[in-house]
GUZA-969876 format. One record per residue: residue number from 1; residue in three letters; chain; z, y, x of N, C-alpha, C in turn. Coordinates in Angstrom, 1 decimal. Each point is the difference from the previous one (the first is absolute). Layout:
! residues N
<resi:NUM	resn:ALA	chain:A	n_up:Z	n_north:Y	n_east:X	ca_up:Z	ca_north:Y	ca_east:X	c_up:Z	c_north:Y	c_east:X>
...
This chain:
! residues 77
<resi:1	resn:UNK	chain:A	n_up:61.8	n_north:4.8	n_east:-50.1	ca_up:-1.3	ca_north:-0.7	ca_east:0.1	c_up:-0.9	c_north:0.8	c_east:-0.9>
<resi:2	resn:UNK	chain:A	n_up:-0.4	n_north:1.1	n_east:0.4	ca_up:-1.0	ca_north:1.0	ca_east:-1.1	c_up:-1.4	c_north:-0.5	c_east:0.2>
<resi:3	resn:UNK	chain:A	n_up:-0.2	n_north:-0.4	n_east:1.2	ca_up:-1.5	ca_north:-0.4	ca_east:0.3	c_up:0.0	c_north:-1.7	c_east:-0.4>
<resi:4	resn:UNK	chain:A	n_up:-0.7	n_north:-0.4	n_east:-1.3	ca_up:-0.2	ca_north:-1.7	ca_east:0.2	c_up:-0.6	c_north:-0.6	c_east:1.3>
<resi:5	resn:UNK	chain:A	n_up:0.4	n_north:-1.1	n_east:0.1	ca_up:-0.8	ca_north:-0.5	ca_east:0.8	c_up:-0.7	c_north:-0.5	c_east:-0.2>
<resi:6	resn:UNK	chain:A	n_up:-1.2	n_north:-0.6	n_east:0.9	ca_up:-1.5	ca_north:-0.9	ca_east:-0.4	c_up:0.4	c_north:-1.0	c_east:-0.9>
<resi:7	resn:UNK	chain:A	n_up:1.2	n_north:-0.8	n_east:0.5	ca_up:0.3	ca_north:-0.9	ca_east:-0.7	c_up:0.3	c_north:0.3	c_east:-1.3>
<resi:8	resn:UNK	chain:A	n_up:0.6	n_north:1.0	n_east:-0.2	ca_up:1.1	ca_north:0.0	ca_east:-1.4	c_up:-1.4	c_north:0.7	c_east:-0.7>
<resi:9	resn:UNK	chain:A	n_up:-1.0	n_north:0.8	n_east:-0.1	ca_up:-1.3	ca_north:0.5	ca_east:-0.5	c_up:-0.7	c_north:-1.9	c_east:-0.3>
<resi:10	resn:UNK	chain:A	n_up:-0.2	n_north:-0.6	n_east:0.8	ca_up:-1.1	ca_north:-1.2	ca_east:-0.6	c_up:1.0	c_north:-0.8	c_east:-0.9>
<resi:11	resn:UNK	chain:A	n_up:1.5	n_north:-0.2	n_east:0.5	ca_up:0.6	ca_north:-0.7	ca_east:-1.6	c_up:0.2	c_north:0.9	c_east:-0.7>
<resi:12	resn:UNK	chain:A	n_up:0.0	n_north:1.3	n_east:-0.4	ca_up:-0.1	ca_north:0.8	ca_east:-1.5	c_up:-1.4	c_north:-0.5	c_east:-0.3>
<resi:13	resn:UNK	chain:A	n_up:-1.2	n_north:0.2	n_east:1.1	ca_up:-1.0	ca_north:-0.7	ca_east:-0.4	c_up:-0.5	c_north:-0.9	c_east:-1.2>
<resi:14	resn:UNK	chain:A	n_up:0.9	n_north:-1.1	n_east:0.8	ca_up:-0.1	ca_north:-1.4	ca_east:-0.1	c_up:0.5	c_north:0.0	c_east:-1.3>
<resi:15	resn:UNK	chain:A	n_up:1.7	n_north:0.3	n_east:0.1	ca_up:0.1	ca_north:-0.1	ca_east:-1.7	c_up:-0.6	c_north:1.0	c_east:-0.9>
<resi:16	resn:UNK	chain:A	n_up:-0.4	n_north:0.9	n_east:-0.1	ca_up:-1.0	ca_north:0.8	ca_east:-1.0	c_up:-1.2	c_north:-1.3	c_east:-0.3>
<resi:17	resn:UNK	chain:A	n_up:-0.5	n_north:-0.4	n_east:1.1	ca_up:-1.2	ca_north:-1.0	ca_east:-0.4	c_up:0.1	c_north:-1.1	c_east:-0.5>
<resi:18	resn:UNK	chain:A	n_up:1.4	n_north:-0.3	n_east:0.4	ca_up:0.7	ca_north:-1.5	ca_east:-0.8	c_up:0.3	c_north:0.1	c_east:-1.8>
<resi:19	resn:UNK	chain:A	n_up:0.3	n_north:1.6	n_east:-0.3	ca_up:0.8	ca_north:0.3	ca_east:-1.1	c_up:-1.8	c_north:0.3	c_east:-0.8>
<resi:20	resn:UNK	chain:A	n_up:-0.9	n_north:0.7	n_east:0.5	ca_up:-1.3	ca_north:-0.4	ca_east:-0.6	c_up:-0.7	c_north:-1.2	c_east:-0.1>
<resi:21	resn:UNK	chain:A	n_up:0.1	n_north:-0.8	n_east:0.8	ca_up:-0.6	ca_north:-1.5	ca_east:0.1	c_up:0.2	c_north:-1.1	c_east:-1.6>
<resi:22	resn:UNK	chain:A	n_up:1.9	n_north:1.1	n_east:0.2	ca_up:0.5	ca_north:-1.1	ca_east:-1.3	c_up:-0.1	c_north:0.7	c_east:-1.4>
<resi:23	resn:UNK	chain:A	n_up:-0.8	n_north:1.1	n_east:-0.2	ca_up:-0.2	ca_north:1.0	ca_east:-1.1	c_up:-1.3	c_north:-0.5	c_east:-0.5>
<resi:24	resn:UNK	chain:A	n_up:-0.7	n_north:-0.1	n_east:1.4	ca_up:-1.6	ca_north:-0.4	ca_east:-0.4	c_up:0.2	c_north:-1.5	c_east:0.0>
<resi:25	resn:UNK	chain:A	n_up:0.7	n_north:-1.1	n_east:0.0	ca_up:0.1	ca_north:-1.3	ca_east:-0.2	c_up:0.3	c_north:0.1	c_east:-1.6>
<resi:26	resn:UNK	chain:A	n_up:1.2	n_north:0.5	n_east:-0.5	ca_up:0.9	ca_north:0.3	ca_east:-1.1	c_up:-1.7	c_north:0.4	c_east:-1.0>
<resi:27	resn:UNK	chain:A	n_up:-0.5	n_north:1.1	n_east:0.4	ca_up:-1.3	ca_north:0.4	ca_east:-0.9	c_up:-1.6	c_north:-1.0	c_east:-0.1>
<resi:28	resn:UNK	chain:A	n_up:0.2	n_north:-0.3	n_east:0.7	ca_up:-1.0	ca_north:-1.5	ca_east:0.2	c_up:0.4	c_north:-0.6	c_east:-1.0>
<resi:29	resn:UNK	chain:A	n_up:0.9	n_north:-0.9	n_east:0.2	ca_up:0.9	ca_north:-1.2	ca_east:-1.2	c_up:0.0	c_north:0.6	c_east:-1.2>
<resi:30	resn:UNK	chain:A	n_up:-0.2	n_north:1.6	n_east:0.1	ca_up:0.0	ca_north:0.5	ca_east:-1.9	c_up:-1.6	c_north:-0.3	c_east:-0.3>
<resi:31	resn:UNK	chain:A	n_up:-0.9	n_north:0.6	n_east:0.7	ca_up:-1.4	ca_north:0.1	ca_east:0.2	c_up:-0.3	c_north:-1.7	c_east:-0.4>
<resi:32	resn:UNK	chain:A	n_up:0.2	n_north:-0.2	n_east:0.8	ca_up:-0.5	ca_north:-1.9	ca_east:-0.3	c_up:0.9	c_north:-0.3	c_east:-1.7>
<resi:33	resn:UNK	chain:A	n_up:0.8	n_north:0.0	n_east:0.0	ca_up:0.5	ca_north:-0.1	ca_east:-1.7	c_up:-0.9	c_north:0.8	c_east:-0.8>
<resi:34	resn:UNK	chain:A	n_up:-0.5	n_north:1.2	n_east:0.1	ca_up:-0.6	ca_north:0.5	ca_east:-0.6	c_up:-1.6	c_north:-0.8	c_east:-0.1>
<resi:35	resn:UNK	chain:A	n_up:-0.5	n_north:-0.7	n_east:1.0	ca_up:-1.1	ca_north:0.0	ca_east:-0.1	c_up:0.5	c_north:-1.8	c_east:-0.7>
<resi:36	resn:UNK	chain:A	n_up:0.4	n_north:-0.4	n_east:0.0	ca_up:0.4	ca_north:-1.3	ca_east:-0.7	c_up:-0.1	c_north:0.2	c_east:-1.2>
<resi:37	resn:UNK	chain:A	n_up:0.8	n_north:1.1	n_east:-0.4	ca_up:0.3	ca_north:0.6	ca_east:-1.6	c_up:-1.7	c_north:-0.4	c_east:-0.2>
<resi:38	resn:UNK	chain:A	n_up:-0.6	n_north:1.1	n_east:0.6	ca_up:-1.6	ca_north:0.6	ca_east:-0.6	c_up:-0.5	c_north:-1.1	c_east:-0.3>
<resi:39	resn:UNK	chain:A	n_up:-0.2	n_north:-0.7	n_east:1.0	ca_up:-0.8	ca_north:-1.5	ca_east:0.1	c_up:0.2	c_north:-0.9	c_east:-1.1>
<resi:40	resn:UNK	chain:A	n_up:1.0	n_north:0.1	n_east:-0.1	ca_up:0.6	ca_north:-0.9	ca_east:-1.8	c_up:-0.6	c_north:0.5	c_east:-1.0>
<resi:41	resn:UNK	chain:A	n_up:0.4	n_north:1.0	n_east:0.9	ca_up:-0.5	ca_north:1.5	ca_east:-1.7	c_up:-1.9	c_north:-0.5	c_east:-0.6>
<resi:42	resn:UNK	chain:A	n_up:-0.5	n_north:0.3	n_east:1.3	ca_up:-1.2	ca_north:-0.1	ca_east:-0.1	c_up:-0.9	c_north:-1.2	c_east:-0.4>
<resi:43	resn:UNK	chain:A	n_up:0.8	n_north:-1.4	n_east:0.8	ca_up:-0.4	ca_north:-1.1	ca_east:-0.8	c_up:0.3	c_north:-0.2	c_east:-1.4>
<resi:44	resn:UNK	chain:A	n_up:0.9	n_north:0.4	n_east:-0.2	ca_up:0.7	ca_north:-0.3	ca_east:-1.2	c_up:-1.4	c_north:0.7	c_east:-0.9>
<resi:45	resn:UNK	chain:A	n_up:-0.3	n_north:1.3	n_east:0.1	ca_up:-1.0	ca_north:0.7	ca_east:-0.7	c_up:-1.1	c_north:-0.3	c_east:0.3>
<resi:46	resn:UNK	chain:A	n_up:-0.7	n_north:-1.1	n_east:1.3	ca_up:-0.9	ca_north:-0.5	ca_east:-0.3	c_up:-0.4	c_north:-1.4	c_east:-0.8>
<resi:47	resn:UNK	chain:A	n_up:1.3	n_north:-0.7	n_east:-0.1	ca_up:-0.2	ca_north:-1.3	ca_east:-1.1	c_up:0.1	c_north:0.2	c_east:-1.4>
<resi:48	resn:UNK	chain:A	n_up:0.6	n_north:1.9	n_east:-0.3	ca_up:0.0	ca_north:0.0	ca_east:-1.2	c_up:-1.4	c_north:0.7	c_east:-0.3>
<resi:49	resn:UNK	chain:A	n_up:-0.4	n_north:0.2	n_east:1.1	ca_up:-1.4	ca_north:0.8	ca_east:-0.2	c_up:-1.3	c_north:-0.9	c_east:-0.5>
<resi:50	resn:UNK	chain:A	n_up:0.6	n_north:-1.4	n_east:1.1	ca_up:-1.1	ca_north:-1.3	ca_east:-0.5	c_up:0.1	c_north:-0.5	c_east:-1.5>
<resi:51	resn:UNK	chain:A	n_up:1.0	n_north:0.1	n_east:-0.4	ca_up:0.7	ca_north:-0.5	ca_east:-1.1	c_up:-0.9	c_north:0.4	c_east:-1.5>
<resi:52	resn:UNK	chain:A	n_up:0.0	n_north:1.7	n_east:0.5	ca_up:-0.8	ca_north:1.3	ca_east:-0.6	c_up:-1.2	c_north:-0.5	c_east:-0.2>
<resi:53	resn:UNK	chain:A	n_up:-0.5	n_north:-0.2	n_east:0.7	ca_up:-1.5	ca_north:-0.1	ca_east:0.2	c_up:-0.3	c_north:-1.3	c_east:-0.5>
<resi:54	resn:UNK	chain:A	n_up:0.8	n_north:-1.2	n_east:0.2	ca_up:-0.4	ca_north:-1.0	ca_east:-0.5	c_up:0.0	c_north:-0.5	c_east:-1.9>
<resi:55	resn:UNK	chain:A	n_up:0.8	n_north:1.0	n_east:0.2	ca_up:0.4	ca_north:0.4	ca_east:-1.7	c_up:-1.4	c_north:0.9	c_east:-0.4>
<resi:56	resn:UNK	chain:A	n_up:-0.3	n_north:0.7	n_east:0.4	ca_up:-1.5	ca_north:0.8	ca_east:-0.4	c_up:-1.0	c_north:-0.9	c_east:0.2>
<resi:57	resn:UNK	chain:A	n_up:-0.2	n_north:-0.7	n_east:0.9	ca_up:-0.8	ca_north:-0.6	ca_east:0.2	c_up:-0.4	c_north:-1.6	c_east:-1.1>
<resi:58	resn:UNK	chain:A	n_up:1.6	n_north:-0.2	n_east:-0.6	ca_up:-0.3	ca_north:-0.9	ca_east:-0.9	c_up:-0.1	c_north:0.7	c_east:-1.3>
<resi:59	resn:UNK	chain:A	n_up:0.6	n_north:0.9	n_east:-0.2	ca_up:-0.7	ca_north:1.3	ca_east:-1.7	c_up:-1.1	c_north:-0.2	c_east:0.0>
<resi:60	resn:UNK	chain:A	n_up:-0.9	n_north:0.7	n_east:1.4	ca_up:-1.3	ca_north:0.3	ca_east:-0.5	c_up:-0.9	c_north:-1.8	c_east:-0.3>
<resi:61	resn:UNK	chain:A	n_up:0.1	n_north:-0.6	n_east:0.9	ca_up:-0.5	ca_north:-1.3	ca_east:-0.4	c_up:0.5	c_north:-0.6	c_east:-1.0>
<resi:62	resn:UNK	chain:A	n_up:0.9	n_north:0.3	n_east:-1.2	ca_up:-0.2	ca_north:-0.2	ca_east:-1.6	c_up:-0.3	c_north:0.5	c_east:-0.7>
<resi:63	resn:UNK	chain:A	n_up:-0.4	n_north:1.7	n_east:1.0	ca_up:-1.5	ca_north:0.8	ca_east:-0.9	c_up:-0.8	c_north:-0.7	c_east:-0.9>
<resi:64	resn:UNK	chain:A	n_up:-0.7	n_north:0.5	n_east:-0.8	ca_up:-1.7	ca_north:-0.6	ca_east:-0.4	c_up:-0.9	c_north:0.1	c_east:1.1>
<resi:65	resn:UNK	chain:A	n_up:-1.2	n_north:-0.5	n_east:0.3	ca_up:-0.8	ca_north:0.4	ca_east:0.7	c_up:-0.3	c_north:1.2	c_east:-0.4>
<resi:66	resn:UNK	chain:A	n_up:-0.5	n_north:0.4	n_east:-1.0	ca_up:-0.7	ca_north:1.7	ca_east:-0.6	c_up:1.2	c_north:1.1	c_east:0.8>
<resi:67	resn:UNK	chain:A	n_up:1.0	n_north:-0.7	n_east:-0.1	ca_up:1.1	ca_north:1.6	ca_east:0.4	c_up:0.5	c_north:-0.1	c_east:1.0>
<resi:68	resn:UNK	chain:A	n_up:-0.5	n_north:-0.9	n_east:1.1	ca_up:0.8	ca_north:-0.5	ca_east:1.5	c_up:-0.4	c_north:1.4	c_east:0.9>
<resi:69	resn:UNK	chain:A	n_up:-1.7	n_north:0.1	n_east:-0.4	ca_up:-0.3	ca_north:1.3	ca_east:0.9	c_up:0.6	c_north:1.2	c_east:0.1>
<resi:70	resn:UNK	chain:A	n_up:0.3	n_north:0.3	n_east:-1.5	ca_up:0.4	ca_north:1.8	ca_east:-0.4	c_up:1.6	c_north:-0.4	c_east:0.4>
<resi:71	resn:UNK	chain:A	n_up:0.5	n_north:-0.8	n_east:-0.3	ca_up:1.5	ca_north:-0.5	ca_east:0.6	c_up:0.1	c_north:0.7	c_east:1.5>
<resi:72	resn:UNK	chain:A	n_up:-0.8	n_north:-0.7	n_east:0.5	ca_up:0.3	ca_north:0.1	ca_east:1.8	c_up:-0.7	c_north:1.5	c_east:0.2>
<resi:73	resn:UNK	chain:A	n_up:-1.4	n_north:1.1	n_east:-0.4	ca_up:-0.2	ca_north:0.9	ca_east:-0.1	c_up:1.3	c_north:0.9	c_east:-0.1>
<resi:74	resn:UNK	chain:A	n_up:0.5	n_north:0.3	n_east:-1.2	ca_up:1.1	ca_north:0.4	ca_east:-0.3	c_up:1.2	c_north:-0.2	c_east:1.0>
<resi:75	resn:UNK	chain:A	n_up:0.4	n_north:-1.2	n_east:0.5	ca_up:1.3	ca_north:-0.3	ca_east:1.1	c_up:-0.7	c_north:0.7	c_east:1.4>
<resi:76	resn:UNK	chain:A	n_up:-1.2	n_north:0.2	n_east:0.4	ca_up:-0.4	ca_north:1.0	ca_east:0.9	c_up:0.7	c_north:0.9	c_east:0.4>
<resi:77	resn:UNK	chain:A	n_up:-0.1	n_north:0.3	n_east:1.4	ca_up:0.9	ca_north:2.0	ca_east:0.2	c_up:-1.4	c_north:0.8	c_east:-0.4>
């Protein structure tokens, strides 16, 4: 049998595309874990970011009035 047949060519086919199908399933389910990770990641560093800011935001309002301005001037980029 040196010549495949039609048939025995579309199942090498078939399982080559079955044995990819399940490589690119297997790498999806990491990708989605990955973006779960991030997403935590990210909230997590946006609540501590609120956190941040709500903390600055009560410093400067036990400023003096005289030094509230040069305060916030200075915290500028």
């Amino acid at each position: 049998m040196a010549n495949p047949t039609q048939i025995d060519q579309i199942a090498e086919r078939v399982e080559r595309l079955l044995l990819r199908y399940e490589e690119l399933q297997r790498t999806n389910a990491l990708l989605a874990e990955q973006v779960e990770v991030l997403t935590h990641e990210r909230d997590s560093l946006k609540s501590r970011l609120g956190a941040a800011r709500a903390r600055v935001e009560a410093l400067l309002e036990r400023l003096p009035e005289s030094q509230a301005p040069a305060a916030i001037n200075k915290a500028a980029p």
